[in-house]
Biopython code that builds the backbone (N, CA, C, O; Angstrom):
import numpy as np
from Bio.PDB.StructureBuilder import StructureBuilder

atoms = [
    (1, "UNK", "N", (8.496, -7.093, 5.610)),
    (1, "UNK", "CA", (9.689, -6.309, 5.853)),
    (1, "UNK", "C", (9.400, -4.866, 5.468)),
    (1, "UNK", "O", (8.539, -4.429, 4.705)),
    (2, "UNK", "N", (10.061, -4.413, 5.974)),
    (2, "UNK", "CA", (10.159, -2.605, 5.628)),
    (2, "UNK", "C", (11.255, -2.033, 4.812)),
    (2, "UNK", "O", (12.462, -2.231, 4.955)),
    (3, "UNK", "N", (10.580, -1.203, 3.824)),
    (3, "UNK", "CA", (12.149, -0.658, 3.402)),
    (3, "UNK", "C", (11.449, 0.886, 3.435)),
    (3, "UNK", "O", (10.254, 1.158, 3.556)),
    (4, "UNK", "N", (12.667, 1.853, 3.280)),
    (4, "UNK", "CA", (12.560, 3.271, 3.066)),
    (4, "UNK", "C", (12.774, 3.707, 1.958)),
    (4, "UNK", "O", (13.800, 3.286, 1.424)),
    (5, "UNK", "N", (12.004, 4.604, 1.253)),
    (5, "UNK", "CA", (12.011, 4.949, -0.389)),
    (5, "UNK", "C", (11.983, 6.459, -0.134)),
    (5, "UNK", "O", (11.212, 7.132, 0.550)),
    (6, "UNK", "N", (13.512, 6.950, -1.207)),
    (6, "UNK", "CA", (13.383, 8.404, -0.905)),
    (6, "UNK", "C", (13.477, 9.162, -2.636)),
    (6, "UNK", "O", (14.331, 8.867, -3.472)),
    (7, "UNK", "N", (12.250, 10.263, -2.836)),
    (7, "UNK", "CA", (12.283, 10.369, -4.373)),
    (7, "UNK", "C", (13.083, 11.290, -4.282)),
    (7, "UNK", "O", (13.793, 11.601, -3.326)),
    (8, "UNK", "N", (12.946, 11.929, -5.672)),
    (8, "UNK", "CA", (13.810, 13.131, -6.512)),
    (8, "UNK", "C", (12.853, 13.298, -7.107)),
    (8, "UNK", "O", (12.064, 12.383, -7.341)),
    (9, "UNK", "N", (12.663, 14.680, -7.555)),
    (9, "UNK", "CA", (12.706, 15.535, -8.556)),
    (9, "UNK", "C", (11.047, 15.669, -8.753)),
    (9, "UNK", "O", (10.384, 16.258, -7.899)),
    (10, "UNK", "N", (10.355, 15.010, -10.081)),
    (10, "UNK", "CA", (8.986, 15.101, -9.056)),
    (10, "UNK", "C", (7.949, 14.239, -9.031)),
    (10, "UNK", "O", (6.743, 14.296, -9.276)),
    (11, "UNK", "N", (8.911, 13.229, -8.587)),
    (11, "UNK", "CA", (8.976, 11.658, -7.858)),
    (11, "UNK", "C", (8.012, 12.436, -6.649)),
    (11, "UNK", "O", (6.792, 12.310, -6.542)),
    (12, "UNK", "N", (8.675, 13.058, -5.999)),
    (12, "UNK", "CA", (7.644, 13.598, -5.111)),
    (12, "UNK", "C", (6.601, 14.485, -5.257)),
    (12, "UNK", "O", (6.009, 14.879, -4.252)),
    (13, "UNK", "N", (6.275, 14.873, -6.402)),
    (13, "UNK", "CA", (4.694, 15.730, -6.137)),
    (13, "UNK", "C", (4.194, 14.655, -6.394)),
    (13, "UNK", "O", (3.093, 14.617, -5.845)),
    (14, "UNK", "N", (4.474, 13.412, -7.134)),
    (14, "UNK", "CA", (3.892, 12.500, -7.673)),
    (14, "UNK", "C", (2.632, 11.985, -6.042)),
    (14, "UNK", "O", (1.469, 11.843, -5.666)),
    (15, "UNK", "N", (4.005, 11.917, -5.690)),
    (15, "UNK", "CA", (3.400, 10.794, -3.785)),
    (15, "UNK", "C", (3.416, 11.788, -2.739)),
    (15, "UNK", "O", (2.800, 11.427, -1.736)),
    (16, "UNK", "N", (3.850, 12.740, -2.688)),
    (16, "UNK", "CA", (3.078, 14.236, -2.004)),
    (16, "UNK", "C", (4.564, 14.357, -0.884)),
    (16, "UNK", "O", (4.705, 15.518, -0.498)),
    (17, "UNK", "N", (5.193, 13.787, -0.560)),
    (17, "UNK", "CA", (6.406, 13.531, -0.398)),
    (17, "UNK", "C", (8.247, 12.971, -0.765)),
    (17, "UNK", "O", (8.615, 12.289, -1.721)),
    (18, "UNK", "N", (8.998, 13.474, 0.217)),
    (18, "UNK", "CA", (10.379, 13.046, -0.604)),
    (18, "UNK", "C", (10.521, 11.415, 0.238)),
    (18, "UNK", "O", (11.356, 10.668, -0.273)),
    (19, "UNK", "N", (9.991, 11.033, 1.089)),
    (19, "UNK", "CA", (10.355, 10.079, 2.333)),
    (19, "UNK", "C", (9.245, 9.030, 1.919)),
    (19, "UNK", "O", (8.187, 9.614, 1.683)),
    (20, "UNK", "N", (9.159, 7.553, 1.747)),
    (20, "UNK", "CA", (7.975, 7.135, 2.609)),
    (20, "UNK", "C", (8.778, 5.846, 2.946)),
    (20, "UNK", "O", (9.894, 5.541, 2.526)),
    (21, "UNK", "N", (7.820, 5.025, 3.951)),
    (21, "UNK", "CA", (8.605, 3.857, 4.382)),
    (21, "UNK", "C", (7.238, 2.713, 4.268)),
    (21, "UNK", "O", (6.196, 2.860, 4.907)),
    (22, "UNK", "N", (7.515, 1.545, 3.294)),
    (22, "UNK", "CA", (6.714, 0.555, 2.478)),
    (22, "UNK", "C", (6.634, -1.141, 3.282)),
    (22, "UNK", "O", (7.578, -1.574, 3.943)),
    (23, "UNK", "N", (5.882, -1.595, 3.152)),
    (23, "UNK", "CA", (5.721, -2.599, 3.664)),
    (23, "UNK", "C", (5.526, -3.608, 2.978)),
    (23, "UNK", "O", (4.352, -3.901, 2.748)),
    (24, "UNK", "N", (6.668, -4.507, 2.401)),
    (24, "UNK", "CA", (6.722, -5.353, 1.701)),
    (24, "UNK", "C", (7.140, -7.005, 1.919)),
    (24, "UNK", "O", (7.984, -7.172, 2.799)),
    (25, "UNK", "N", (6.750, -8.004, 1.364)),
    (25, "UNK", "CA", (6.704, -9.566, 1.909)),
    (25, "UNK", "C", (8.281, -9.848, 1.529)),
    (25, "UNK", "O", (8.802, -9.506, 0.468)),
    (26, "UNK", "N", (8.691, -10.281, 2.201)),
    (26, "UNK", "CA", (9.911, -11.100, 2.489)),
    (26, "UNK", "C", (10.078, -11.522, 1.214)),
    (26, "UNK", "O", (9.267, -12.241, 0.630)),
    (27, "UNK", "N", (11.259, -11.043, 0.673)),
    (27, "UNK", "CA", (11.986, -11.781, -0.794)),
    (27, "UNK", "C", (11.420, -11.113, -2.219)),
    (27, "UNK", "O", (11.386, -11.562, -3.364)),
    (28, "UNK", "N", (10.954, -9.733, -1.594)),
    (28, "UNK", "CA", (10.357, -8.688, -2.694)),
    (28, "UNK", "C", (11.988, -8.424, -3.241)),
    (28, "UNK", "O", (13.073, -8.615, -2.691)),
    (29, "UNK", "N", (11.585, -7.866, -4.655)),
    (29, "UNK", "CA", (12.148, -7.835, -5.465)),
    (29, "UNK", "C", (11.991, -6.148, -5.933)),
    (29, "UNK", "O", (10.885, -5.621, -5.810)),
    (30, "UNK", "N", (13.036, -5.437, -6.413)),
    (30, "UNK", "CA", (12.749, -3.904, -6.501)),
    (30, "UNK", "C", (11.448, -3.827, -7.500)),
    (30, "UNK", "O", (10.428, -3.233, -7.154)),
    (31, "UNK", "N", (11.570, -4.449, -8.704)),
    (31, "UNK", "CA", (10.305, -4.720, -9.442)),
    (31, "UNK", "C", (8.823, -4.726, -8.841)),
    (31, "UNK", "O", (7.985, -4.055, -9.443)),
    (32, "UNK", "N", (8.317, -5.654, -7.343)),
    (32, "UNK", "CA", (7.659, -5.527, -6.683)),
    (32, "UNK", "C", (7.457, -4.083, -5.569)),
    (32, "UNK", "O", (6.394, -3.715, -5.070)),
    (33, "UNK", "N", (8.855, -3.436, -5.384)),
    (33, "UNK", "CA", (8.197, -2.253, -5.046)),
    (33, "UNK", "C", (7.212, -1.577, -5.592)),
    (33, "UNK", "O", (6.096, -1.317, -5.145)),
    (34, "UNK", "N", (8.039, -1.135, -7.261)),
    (34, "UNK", "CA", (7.832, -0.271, -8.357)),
    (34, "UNK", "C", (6.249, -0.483, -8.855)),
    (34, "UNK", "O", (5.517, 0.392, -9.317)),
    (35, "UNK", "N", (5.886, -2.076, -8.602)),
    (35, "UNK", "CA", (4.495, -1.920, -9.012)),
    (35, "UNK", "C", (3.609, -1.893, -7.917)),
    (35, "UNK", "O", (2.413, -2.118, -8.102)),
    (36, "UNK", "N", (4.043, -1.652, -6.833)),
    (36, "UNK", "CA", (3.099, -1.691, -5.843)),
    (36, "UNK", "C", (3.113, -0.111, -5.289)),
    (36, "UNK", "O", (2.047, 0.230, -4.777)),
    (37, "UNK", "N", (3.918, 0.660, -5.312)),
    (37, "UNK", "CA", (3.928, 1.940, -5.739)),
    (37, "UNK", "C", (3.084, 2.545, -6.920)),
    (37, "UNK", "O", (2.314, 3.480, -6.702)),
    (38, "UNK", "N", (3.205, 2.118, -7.909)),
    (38, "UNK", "CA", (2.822, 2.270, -9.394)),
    (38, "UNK", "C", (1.175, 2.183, -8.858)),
    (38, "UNK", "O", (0.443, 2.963, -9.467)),
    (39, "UNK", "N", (0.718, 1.613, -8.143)),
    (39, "UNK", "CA", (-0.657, 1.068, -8.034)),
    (39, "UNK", "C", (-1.279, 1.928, -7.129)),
    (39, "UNK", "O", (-2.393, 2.407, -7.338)),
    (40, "UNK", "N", (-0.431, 2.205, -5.867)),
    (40, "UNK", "CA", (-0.635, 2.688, -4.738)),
    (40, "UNK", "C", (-0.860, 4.441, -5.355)),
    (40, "UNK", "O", (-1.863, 5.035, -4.958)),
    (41, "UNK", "N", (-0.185, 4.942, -6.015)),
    (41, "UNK", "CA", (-0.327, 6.125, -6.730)),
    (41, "UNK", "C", (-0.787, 7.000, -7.478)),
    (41, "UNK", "O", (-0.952, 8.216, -7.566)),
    (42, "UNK", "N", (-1.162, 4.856, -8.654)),
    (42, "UNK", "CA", (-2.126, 5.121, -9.271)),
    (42, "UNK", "C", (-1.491, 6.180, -10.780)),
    (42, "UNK", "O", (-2.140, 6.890, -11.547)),
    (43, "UNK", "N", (0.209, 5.840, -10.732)),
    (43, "UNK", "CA", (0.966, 6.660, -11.791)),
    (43, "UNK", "C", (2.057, 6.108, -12.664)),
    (43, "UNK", "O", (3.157, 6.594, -12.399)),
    (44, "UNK", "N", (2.049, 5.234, -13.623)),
    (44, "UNK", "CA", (2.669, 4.685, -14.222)),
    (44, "UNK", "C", (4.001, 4.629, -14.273)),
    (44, "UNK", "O", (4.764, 3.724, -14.612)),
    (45, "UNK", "N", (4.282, 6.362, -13.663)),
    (45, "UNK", "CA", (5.484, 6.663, -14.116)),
    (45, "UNK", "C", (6.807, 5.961, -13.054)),
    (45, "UNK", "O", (7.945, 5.664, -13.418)),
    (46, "UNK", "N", (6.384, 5.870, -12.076)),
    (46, "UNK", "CA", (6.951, 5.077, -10.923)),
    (46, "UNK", "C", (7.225, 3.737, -11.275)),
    (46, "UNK", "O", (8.186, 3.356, -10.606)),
    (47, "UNK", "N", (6.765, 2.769, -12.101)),
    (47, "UNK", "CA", (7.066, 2.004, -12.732)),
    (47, "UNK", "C", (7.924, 1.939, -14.161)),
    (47, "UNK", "O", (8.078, 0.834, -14.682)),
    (48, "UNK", "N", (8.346, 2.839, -14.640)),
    (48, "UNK", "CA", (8.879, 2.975, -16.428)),
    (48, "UNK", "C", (10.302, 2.510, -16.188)),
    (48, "UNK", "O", (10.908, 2.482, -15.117)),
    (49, "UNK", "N", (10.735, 2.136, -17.448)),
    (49, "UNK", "CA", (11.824, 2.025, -16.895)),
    (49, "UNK", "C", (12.673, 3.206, -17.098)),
    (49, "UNK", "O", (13.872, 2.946, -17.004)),
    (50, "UNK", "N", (12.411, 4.326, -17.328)),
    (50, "UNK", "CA", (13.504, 5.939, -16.988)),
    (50, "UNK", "C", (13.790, 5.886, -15.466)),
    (50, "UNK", "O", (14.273, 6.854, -14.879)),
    (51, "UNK", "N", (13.553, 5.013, -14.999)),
    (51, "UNK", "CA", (13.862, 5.626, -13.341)),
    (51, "UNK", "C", (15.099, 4.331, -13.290)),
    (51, "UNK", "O", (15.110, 3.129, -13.556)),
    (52, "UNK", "N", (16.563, 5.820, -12.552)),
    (52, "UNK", "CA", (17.230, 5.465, -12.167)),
    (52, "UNK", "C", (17.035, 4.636, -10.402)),
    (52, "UNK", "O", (16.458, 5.391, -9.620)),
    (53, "UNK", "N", (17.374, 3.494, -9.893)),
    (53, "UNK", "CA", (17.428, 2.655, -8.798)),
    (53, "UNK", "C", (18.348, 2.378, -7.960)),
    (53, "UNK", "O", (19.092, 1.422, -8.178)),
    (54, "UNK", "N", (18.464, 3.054, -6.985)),
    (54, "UNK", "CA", (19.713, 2.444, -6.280)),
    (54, "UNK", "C", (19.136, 2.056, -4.627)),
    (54, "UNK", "O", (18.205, 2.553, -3.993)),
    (55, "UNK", "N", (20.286, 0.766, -4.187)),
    (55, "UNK", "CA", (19.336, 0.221, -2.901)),
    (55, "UNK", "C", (20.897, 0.473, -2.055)),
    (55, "UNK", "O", (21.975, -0.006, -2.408)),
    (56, "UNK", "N", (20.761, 0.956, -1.404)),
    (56, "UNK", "CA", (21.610, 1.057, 0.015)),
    (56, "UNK", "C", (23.259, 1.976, -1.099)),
    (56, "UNK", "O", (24.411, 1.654, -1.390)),
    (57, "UNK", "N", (22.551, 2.898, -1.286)),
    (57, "UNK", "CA", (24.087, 3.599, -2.259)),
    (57, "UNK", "C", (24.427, 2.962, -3.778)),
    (57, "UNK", "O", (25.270, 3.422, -4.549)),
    (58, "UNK", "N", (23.573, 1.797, -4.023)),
    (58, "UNK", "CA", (24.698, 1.110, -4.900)),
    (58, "UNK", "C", (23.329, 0.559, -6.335)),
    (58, "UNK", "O", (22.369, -0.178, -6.111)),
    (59, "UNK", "N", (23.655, 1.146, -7.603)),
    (59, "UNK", "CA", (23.196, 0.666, -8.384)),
    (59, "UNK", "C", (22.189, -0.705, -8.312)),
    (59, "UNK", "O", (22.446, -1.844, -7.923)),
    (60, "UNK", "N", (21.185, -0.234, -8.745)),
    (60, "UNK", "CA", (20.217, -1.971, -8.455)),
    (60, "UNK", "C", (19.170, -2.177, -9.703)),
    (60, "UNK", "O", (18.542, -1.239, -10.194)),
    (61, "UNK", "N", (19.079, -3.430, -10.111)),
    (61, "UNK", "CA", (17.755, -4.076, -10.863)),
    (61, "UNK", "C", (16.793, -3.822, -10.600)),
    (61, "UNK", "O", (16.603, -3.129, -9.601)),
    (62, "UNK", "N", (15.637, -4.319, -11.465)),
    (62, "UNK", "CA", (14.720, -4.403, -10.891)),
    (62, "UNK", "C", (14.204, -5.831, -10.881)),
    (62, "UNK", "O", (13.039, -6.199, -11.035)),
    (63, "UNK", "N", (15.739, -6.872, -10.584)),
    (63, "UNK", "CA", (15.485, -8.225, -10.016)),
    (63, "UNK", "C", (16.305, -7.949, -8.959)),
    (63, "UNK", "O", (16.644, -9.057, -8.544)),
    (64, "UNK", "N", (16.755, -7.213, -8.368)),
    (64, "UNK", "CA", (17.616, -7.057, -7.120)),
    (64, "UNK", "C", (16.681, -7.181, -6.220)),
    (64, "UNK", "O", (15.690, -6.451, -6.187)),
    (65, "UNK", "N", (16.971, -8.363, -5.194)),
    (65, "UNK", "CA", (16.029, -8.868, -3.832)),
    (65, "UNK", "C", (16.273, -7.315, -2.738)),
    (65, "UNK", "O", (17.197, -6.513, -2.872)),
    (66, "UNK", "N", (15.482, -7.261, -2.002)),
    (66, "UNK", "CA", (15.467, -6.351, -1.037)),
    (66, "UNK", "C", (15.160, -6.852, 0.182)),
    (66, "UNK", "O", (14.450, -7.803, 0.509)),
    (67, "UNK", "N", (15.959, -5.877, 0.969)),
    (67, "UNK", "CA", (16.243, -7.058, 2.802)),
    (67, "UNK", "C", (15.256, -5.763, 3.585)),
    (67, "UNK", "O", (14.821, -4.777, 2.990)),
    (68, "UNK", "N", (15.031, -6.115, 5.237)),
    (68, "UNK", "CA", (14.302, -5.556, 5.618)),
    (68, "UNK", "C", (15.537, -3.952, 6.488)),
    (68, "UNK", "O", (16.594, -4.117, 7.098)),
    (69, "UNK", "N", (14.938, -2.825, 6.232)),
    (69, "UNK", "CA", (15.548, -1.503, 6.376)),
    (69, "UNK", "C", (16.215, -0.957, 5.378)),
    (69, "UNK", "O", (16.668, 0.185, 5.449)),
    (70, "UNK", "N", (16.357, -1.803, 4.233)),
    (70, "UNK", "CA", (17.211, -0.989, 3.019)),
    (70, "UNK", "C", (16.447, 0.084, 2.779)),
    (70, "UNK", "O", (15.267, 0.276, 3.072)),
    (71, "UNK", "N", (17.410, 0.937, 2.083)),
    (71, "UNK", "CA", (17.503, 2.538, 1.841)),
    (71, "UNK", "C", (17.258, 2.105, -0.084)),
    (71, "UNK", "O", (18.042, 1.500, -0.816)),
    (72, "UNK", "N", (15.884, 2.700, -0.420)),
    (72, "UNK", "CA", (15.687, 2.559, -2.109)),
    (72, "UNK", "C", (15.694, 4.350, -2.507)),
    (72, "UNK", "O", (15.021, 5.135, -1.839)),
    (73, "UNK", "N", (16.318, 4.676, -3.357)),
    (73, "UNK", "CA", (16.312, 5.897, -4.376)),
    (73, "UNK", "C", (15.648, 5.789, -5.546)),
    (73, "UNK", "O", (16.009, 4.973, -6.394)),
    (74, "UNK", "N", (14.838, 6.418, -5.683)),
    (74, "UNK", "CA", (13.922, 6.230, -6.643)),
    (74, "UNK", "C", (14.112, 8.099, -7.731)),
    (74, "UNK", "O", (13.553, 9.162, -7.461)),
    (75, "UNK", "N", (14.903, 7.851, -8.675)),
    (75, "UNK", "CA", (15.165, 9.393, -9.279)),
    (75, "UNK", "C", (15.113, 8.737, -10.853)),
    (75, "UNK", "O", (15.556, 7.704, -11.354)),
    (76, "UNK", "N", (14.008, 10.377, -11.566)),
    (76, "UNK", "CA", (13.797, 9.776, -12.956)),
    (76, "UNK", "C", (15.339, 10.506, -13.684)),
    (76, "UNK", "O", (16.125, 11.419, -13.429)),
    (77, "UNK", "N", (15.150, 9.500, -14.657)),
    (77, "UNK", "CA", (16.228, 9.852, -16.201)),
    (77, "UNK", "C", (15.736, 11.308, -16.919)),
    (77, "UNK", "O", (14.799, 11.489, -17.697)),
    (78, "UNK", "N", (16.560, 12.125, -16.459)),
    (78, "UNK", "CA", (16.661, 13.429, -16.689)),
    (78, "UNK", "C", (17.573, 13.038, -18.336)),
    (78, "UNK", "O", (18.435, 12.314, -18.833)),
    (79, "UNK", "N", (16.561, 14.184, -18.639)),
    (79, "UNK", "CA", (17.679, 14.415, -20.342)),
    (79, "UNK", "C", (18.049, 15.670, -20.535)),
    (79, "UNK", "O", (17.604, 16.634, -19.911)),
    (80, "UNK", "N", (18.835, 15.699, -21.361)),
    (80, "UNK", "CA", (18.899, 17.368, -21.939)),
    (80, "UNK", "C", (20.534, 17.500, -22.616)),
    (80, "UNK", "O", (21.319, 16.597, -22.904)),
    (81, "UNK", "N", (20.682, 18.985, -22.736)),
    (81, "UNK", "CA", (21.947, 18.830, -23.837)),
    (81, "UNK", "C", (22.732, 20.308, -23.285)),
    (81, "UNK", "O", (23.783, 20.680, -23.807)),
]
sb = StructureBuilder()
sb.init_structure("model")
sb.init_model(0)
sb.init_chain("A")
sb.init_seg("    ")
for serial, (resi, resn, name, xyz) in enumerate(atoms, 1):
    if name == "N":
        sb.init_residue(resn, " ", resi, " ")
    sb.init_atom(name, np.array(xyz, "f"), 0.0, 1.0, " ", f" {name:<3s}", serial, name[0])
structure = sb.get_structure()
């Protein structure tokens, strides 16, 4: 299945883009993005858990199943005061 992954901030210098679209086995799990990204990148940080997740608009796990064309947001936990 396919899904579309769009970063923030610098989610994308990380992967040289804000867009990419992933190719993943039927009954992946957001967790299985994150490390197959994480690998593909070759950057830990894509995996931590500071990164906020959301799949089609709406808050997600990283046991939340993923269907084929969902929309993933991938934006890190910004801090400050």
């Amino acid at each position: 299945m396919q899904v579309t992954i769009k970063f923030f901030s610098f989610f994308c210098q990380i992967v040289g883009t804000d867009r990419l679209s992933v190719d993943l086995a039927d009954g992946a799990v957001v967790s299985d993005l994150l490390n197959s990204l994480s690998n593909q990148f070759d950057n830990p940080l894509l995996k931590n858990e500071q990164v906020v997740i959301l799949v089609n608009q709406k808050h997600a796990s990283l046991q939340t199943i993923l269907n084929e064309n969902d929309n993933v947001l991938l934006l890190p936990v910004l801090g400050g005061g």
